[in-house]
LOBA-271689 format. One line per 10 residues: number of its first residue (from 0); their letters; for each residue y, x, z of C-alpha. Coordinates in pm, whole numbers. Each point is the difference from the previous one (the first is absolute). Example, Ala and Ser with C-alpha at 12.3 -4.5 7.8 and 13.67 -1.06 7.14 Angstrom:
! residues 2
0) AS) -450:1230:780  344:137:-66
END
This chain:
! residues 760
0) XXXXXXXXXX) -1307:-947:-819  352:20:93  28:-388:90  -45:45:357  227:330:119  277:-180:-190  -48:-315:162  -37:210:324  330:223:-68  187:-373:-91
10) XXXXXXXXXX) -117:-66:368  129:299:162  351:-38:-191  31:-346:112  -28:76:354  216:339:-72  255:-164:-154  289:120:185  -76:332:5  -61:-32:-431
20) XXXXXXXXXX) 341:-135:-5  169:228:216  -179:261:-271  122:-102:-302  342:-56:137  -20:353:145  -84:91:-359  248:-175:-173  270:168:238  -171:341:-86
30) XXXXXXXXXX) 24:-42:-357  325:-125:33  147:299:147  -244:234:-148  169:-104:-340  348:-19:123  8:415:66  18:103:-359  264:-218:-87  199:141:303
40) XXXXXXXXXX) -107:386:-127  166:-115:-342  345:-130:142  34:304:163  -57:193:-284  197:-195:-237  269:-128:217  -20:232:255  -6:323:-136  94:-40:-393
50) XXXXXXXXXX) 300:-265:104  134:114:315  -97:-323:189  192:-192:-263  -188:-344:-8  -118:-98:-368  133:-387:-77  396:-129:57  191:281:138  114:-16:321
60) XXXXXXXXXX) 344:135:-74  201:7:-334  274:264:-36  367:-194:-112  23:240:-264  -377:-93:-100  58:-377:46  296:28:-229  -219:178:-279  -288:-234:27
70) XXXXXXXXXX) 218:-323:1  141:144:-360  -399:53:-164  -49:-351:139  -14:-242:-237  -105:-352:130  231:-186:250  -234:-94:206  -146:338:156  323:79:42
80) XXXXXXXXXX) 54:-271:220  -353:9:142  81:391:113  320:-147:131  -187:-245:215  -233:306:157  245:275:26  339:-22:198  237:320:-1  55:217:281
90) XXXXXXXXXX) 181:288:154  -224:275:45  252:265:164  346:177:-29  55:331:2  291:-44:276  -208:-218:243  188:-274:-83  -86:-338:-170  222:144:-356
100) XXXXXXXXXX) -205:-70:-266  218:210:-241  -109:326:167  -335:-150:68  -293:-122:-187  -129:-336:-74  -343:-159:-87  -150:-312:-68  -344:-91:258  -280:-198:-64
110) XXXXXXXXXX) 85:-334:254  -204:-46:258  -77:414:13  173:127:336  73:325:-127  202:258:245  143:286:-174  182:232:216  211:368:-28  -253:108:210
120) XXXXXXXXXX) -286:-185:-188  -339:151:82  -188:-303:-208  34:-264:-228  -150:-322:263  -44:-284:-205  -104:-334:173  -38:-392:-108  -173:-191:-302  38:-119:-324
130) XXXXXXXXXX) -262:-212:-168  -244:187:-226  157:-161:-298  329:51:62  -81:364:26  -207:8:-314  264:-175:-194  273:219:131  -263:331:-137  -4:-178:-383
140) XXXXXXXXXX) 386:-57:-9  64:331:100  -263:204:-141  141:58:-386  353:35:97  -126:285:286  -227:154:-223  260:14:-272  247:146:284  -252:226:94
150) XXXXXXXXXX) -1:161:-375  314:27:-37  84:185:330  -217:221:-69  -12:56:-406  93:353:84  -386:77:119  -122:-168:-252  8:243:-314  -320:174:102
160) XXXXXXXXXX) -187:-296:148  -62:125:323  156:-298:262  -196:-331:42  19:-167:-369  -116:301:-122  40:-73:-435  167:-319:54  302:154:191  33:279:-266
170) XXXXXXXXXX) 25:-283:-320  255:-187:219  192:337:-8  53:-3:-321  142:-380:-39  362:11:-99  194:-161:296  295:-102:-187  -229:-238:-243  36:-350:104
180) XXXXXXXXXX) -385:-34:-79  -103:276:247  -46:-256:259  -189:-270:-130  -217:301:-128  -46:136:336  -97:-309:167  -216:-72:-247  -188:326:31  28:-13:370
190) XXXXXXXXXX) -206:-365:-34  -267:112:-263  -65:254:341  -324:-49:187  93:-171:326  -151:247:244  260:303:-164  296:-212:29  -75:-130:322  2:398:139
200) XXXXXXXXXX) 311:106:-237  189:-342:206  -137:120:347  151:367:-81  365:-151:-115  -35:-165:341  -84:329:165  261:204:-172  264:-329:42  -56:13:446
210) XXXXXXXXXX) 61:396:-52  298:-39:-227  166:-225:265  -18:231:283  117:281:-195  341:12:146  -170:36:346  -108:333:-95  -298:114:-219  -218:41:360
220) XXXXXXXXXX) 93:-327:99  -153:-121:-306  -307:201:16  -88:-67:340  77:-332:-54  -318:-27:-264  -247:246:194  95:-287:277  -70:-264:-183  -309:171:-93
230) XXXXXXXXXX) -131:85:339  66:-335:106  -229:-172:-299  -236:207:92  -46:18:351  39:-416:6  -308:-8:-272  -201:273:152  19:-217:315  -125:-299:-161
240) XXXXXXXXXX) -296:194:-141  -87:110:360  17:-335:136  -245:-110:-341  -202:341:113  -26:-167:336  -107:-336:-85  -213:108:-297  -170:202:334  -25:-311:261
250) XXXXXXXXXX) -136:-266:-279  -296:263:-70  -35:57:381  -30:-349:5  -242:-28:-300  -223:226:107  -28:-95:360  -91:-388:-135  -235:92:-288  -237:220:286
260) XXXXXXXXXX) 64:-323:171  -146:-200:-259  -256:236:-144  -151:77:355  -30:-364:76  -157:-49:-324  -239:277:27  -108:-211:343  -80:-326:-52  -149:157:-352
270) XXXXXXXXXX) -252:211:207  -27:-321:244  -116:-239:-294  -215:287:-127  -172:25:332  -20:-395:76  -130:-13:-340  -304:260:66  -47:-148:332  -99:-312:-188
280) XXXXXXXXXX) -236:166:-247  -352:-112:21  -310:247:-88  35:-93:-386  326:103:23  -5:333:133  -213:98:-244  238:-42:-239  183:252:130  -79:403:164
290) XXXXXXXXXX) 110:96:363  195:234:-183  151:-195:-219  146:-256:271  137:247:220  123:155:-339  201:-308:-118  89:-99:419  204:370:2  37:155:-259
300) XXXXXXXXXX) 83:-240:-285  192:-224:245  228:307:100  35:35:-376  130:-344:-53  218:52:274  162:263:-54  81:-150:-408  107:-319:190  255:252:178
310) XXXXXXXXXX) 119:184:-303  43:-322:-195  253:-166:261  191:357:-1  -29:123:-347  -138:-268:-221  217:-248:81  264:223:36  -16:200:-349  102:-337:-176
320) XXXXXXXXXX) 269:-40:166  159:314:-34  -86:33:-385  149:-314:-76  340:129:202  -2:304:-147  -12:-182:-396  202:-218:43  288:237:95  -129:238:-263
330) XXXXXXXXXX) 38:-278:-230  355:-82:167  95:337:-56  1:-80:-409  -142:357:-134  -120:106:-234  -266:211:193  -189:-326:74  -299:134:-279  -78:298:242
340) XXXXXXXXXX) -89:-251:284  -202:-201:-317  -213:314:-84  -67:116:381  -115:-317:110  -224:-53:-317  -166:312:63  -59:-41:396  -111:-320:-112  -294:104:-238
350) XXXXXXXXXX) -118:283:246  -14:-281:303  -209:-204:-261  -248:324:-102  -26:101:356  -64:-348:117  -293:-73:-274  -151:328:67  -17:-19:404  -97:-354:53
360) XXXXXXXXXX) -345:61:-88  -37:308:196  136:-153:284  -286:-276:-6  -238:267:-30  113:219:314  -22:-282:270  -338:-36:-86  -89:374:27  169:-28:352
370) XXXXXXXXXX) -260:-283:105  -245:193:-195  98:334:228  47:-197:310  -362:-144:-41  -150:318:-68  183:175:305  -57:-232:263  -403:14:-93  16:395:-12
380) XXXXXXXXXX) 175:-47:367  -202:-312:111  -344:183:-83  83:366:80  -381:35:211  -173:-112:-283  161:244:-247  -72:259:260  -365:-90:41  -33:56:-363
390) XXXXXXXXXX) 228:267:-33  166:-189:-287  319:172:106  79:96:-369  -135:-281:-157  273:-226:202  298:269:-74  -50:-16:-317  -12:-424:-57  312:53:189
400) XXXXXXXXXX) 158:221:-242  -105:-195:-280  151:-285:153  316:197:82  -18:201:-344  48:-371:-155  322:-64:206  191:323:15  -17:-56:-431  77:-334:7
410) XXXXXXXXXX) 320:92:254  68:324:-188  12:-186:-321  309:-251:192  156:256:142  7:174:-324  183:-248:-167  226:-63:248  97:380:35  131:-38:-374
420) XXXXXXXXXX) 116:-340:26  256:107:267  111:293:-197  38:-176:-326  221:-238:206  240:228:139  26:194:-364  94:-356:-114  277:-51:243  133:337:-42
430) XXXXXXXXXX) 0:8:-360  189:-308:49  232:136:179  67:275:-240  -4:-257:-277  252:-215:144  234:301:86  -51:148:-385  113:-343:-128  260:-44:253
440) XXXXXXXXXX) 130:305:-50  116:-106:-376  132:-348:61  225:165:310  151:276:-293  79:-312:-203  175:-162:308  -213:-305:-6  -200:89:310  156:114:353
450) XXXXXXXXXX) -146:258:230  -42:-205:280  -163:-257:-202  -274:242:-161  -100:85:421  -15:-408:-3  -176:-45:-280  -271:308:106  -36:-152:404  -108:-326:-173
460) XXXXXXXXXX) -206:147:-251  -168:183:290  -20:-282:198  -214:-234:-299  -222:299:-63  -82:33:374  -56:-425:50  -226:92:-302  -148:310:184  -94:-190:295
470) XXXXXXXXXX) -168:-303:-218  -182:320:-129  -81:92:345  -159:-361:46  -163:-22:-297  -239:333:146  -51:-172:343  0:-337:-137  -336:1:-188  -147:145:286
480) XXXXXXXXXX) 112:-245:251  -116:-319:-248  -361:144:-30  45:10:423  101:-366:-8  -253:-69:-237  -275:122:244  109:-134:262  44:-345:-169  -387:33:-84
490) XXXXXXXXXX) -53:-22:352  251:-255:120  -73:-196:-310  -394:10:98  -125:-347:128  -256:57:320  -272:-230:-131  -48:-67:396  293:-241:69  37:-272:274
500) XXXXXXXXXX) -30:-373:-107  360:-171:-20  -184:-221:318  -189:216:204  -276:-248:185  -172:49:336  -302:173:132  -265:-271:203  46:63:348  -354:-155:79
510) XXXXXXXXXX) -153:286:-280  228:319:185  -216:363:-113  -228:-216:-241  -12:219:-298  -158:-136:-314  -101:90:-379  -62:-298:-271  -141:152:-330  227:273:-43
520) XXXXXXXXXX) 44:178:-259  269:297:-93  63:203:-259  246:354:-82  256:-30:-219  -129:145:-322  -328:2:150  -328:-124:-237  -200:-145:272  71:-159:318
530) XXXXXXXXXX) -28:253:341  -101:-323:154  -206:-275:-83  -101:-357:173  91:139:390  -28:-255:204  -101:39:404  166:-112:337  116:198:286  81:-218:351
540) XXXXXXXXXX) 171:90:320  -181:228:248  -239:150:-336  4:325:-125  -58:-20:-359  -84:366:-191  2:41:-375  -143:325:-127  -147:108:-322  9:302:-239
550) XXXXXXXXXX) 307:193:-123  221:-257:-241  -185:-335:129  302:-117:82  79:1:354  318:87:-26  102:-224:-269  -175:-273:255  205:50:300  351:36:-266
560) XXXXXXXXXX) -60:-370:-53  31:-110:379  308:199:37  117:-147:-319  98:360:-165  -144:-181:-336  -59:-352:-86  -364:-121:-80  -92:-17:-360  -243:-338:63
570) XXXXXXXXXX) -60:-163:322  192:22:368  28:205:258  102:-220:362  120:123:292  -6:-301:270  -29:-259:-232  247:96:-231  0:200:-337  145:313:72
580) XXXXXXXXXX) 224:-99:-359  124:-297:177  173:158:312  295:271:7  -144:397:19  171:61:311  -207:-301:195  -320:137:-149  55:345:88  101:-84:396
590) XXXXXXXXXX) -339:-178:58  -150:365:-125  -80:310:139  -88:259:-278  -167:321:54  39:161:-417  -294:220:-138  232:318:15  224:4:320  372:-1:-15
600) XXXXXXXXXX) 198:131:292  376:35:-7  238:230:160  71:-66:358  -225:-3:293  -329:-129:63  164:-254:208  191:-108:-333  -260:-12:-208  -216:-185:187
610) XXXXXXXXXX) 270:-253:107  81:-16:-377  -57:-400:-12  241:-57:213  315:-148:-132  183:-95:299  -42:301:218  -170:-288:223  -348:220:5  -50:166:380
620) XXXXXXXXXX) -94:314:54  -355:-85:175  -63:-215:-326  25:327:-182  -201:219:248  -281:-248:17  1:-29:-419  -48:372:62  -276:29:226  -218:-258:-236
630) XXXXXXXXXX) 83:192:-252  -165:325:206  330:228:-52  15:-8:441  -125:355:-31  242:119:-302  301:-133:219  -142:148:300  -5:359:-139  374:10:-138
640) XXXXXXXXXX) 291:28:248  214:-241:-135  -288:-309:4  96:-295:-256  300:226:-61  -184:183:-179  200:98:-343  -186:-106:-336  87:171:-290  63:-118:-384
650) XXXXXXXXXX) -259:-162:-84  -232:93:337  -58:370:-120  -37:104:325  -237:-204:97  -378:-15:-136  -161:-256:-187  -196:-152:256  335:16:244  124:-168:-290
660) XXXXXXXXXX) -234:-273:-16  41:-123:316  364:14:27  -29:-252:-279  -258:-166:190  241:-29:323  299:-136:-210  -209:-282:-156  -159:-80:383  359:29:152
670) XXXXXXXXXX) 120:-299:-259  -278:-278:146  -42:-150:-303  -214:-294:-113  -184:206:-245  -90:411:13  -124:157:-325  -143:286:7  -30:213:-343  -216:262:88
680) XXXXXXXXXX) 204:119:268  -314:146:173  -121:264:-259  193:316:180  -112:-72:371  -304:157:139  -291:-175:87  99:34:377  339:-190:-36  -144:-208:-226
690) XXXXXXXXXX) -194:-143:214  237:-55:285  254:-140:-212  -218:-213:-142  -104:-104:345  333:-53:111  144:-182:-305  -267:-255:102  155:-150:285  347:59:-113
700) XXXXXXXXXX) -65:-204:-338  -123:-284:191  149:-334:-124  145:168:-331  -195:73:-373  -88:312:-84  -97:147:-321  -110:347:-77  -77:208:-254  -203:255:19
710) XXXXXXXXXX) -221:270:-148  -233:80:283  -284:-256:80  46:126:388  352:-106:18  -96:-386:-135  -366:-72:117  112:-174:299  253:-263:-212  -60:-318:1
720) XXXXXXXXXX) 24:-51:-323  -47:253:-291  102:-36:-340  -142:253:-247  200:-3:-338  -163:211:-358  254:-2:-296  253:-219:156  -307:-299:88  -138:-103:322
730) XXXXXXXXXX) -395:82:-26  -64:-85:393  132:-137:345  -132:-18:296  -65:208:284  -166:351:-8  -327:-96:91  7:-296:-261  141:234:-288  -246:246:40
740) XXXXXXXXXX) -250:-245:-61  164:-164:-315  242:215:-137  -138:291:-226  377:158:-7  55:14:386  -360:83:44  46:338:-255  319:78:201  -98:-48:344
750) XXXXXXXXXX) -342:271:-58  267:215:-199  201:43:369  -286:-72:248  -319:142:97  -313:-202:75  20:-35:346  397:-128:-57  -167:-283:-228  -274:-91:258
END
């Protein structure tokens, strides 16, 4: 069922397919910088804040004091000469502005750092590069002799536990210094250390080793020196999260401006191959289908297909893309908090499932109790003076409550589910939330887990749950929308059983308005018996051929066969020579002028309608007036102001059914056709018009074939020809005065109409 809206959607994407790349670049660049913020919110918590802007990694400056220490807890040659390679000694300042680096200080900086320290220093401004493994080499040479530094600076605070190293820094207390073995112990200890702690313990030595220089500055110096540094992290990574804010903004600008792109254009040429497709429908078609239903699937269920179409460029595609992001650097992040996200998604998972399971079914039941309501709504409107007339007022209300009863629980029952479903979801995500900070809270009191990382870790936990949320947020419109495509791939997948040959041939000039049956037969689909049997009769140029017999003879059905609306079961039907099977629909129909059994009038004027065969706009205006005076509405025009102006509502509802009538009339007399049925097009006028038009049509139909159906003997007794039909056979032709004679049938229905003088 779904075969042809995909293949139709592949179409539309293929012709789109700028706009769908420009959308999943625009959603790329989203994600991107959607996922870049919380990393940014956890350096300025962590460096920022807890570090004073000091920059975890190789440190950008090395007291000489502290170079000296960690060149003597160095063991290996070679970091000592790799740190000599990436750190060159510097003055820093002198206490009598000049260049006397006794009185002064001395440091050694990272090379290729530019790094300006001043008396009047406002901020440590660091610029230049060194490789990414340079820099994490530098961290592992440095990190056990810093760390070890860091505990025995300050083994004073460590008796109660209280500083960073909490229990560790109080057993390194109590190691006697003057015991050769005290420093293998220590670094021994310091390596058995998870990674994360040590890491933190090195950034504070740096921290505490930038203060520590500046101290002979002056203690203010020093502070504002770090608040500084601070500020400066800060403001330089809260303005890189704007600019992400900002992009993050334009690529979903961008996204959503190309996905109502897309979606709209899909939405038309879906409603344009639903409508081309109908167009094409023959009579056993249709009846595969309500009026209801067709305008149903045409608006309703298209605009639900659109709108998923819409939601799946924006969200569906998008949610992916995100969720991935966001695990990966979750998984990057190497917690331990990674089971939370495990449990969270499990259980959003398994609702999706339950939710899914239970609404797909409902979902196929409530388009069909729209049809089912639209059906019984536009009869209750459509016949609103019969239901009067009876006064079956409450019999109709209540059908339509019944009808409406049956929706509302259906809906209710949807809605129901989804006003838990939402709730559950959000008391998943929150209780995640609390979850992760619970567990978070433990592994940051035993140092292996920062602040700023636990925000992280929470903005990317968020950020899965809600690509999850919005896959949730599919899977409720997405069942929907595939029982939409499926209905309206049961029309576009339906195969008119009218089609055109693959080589159309032509109609014989020399046989133009010759109309002729050979032993046709037809039969319904589904139907036991055929509703015609054996037809077979001639109609020429210049001849007016009538067919009447009783209700369900098969008049109809008779005249459906010239215009090709079905195909003959047995036999042919030719229209100038050729089967009507043989030559393209669109010929056929131009050489005929078609007056239907109940008259159609569109919205416009009468001008319109009558002109309504006219596909080049080539028709004149005294062509239409004259189609209207054979058709006797001269008097009708006369009495309204505005003429053939005159404006015709939906359907002709302000008109009556004889006014009707011969509007139809005029539009099939304004087209000049070859061939003019008539299917009892006659039966509203009055016996007065009926007469004149009658009258007139006989000069106008001069040269062309005419064949009309009727009810009323009085309206075919003049035809030159007159084929009576009884259950779908012929039981006579001839003229009136020759059927009266030898066919009982006419003969019972001409004294059922006339009186005996009539017949005499």
């Amino acid at each position: 069922m779904m075969v042809y809206p995909m293949k139709h959607i592949g179409k539309i994407l293929a012709k789109d397919w700028l706009a769908i790349v420009a959308i999943v670049l625009a959603l790329v660049i989203q994600a991107y910088a959607e996922l870049s913020l919380p990393q940014y919110t956890s350096d300025i918590v962590n460096t920022g804040i807890q570090q004073s802007g000091v920059v975890p990694g190789a440190p950008q400056l090395i007291s000489a004091d502290s170079w000296n220490r960690i060149y003597f807890l160095l063991d290996n040659d070679d970091d000592r000469a790799f740190l000599d390679s990436m750190y060159t000694k510097q003055t820093l300042w002198t206490t009598d502005g000049d260049a006397d680096t006794s009185d002064g200080g001395e440091a050694y900086l990272l090379r290729d750092k530019d790094t300006y320290f001043a008396k009047e220093f406002t901020a440590l401004h660091i610029t230049g590069e060194v490789t990414d493994d340079n820099n994490n080499r530098i961290a592992d040479i440095l990190r056990t002799p810093q760390v070890l530094l860091y505990f025995m600076d300050n083994a004073a605070n460590f008796s109660s536990g209280s500083d960073l190293g909490g229990d560790m820094g109080a057993e390194f207390s109590t190691l006697d210094p003057r015991d050769p073995n005290t420093l293998v112990i220590i670094k021994e200890k310091i390596d058995s250390i998870d990674t994360a702690i040590t890491s933190q313990l090195a950034q504070e030595f740096v921290k505490s080793d930038i203060e520590n220089t500046f101290r002979d500055i002056g203690a203010e110096e020093s502070t504002t020196l770090l608040r500084d540094m601070s500020s400066a992290y800060i403001l330089h990574a809260g303005l890189i999260m704007v600019a992400f804010a900002f992009i993050a903004m334009a690529a979903s600008g961008v996204n959503t401006f190309f996905a109502a792109k897309v979606g709209s254009r899909f939405a038309r040429d879906l409603r344009k191959a639903v409508f081309t497709k109908v167009l094409s429908f023959g009579s056993r078609e249709y009846d595969s289908f309500s009026s209801a239903s067709l305008i149903t699937r045409s608006t309703n269920d298209i605009r639900q297909v659109q709108m998923t179409s819409i939601m799946f460029l924006r969200m569906l595609l998008y949610a992916p893309i995100v969720g991935v992001g966001a695990l990966s650097k979750v998984l990057r992040q190497d917690t331990e908090l990674s089971w939370v996200i495990v449990v969270s998604v499990g259980t959003l998972l398994g609702l999706v499932i339950v939710m899914f399971l239970a609404a797909l079914p409902k979902f196929k039941i409530i388009q069909k109790l729209v049809d089912k309501l639209n059906l019984i709504s536009r009869e209750i409107i459509n016949g609103i003076p019969v239901i009067r007339a009876f006064a079956r007022e409450e019999h109709e209300k209540k059908r339509f409550e019944a009808a409406n009863l049956d929706l509302t629980k259906v809906s209710l029952f949807i809605n129901k589910a989804m006003s838990l479903m939402f709730p559950i979801m959000m008391l998943i995500m929150n209780g995640t939330g609390v979850l992760i900070i619970w567990a978070g809270a433990g592994y940051i009191d035993t140092g292996t887990l920062k602040v700023g990382d636990l925000m992280a870790f929470i903005s990317y936990a968020m950020q899965i749950l809600m690509a999850f949320l919005m896959i949730s947020m599919m899977s409720i419109v997405l069942p929907r929308a595939m029982i939409a495509a499926g209905r309206i791939a049961e029309i576009l997948n339906k195969e008119p059983s009218v089609h055109d040959p693959a080589s159309p041939s032509e109609f014989d000039k020399n046989l133009r308005g010759t109309v002729e049956f050979n032993n046709v037969s037809f039969k319904y689909d589904g139907a036991e018996e055929n509703a015609l049997t054996d037809i077979s009769f001639k109609s020429k140029p210049g001849e007016i051929t009538a067919i009447i017999g009783s209700t369900g003879s098969g008049k109809t059905t008779l005249v459906g066969l010239i215009l090709r609306f079905f195909d003959t079961t047995e036999g042919s039907v030719l229209v100038d020579g050729a089967d009507v099977r043989t030559v393209s629909q669109k010929s056929l129909r131009e050489k005929i002028g078609y007056v239907s059994q109940k008259a159609v009038l569109f919205s416009g004027t009468l001008a319109t309608n009558i002109a309504y065969s006219d596909h080049n706009g080539e028709m004149t205006d005294d062509e239409v007036t004259e189609a209207a005076k054979t058709a006797q509405l001269t008097g009708f025009i006369a009495e309204n102001e505005d003429g053939l102006e005159y404006e015709v509502s939906q359907a002709g509802s302000n008109l009556s059914g004889g006014q009707k009538q011969r509007v139809s009339i005029a539009r099939a007399l304004a087209k000049n056709p070859e061939v003019y049925i008539f299917d009892d097009s006659f039966s509203a006028l009055d016996y007065k018009t009926d007469t004149a038009l009658r009258k007139a049509l006989r000069s106008k139909l001069d040269g062309a074939t005419a064949i009309i159906i009727a009810q009323r003997i009085g309206t075919v007794i003049n035809a030159d020809r007159i084929v009576v039909l009884n259950e779908g056979r012929v039981v006579g032709i001839g003229k009136h005065s020759e059927l009266m004679v030898k066919c009982d049938v006419y003969r019972d229905i001409a004294k059922s109409q006339l009186s005996s003088a009539e017949l005499a």
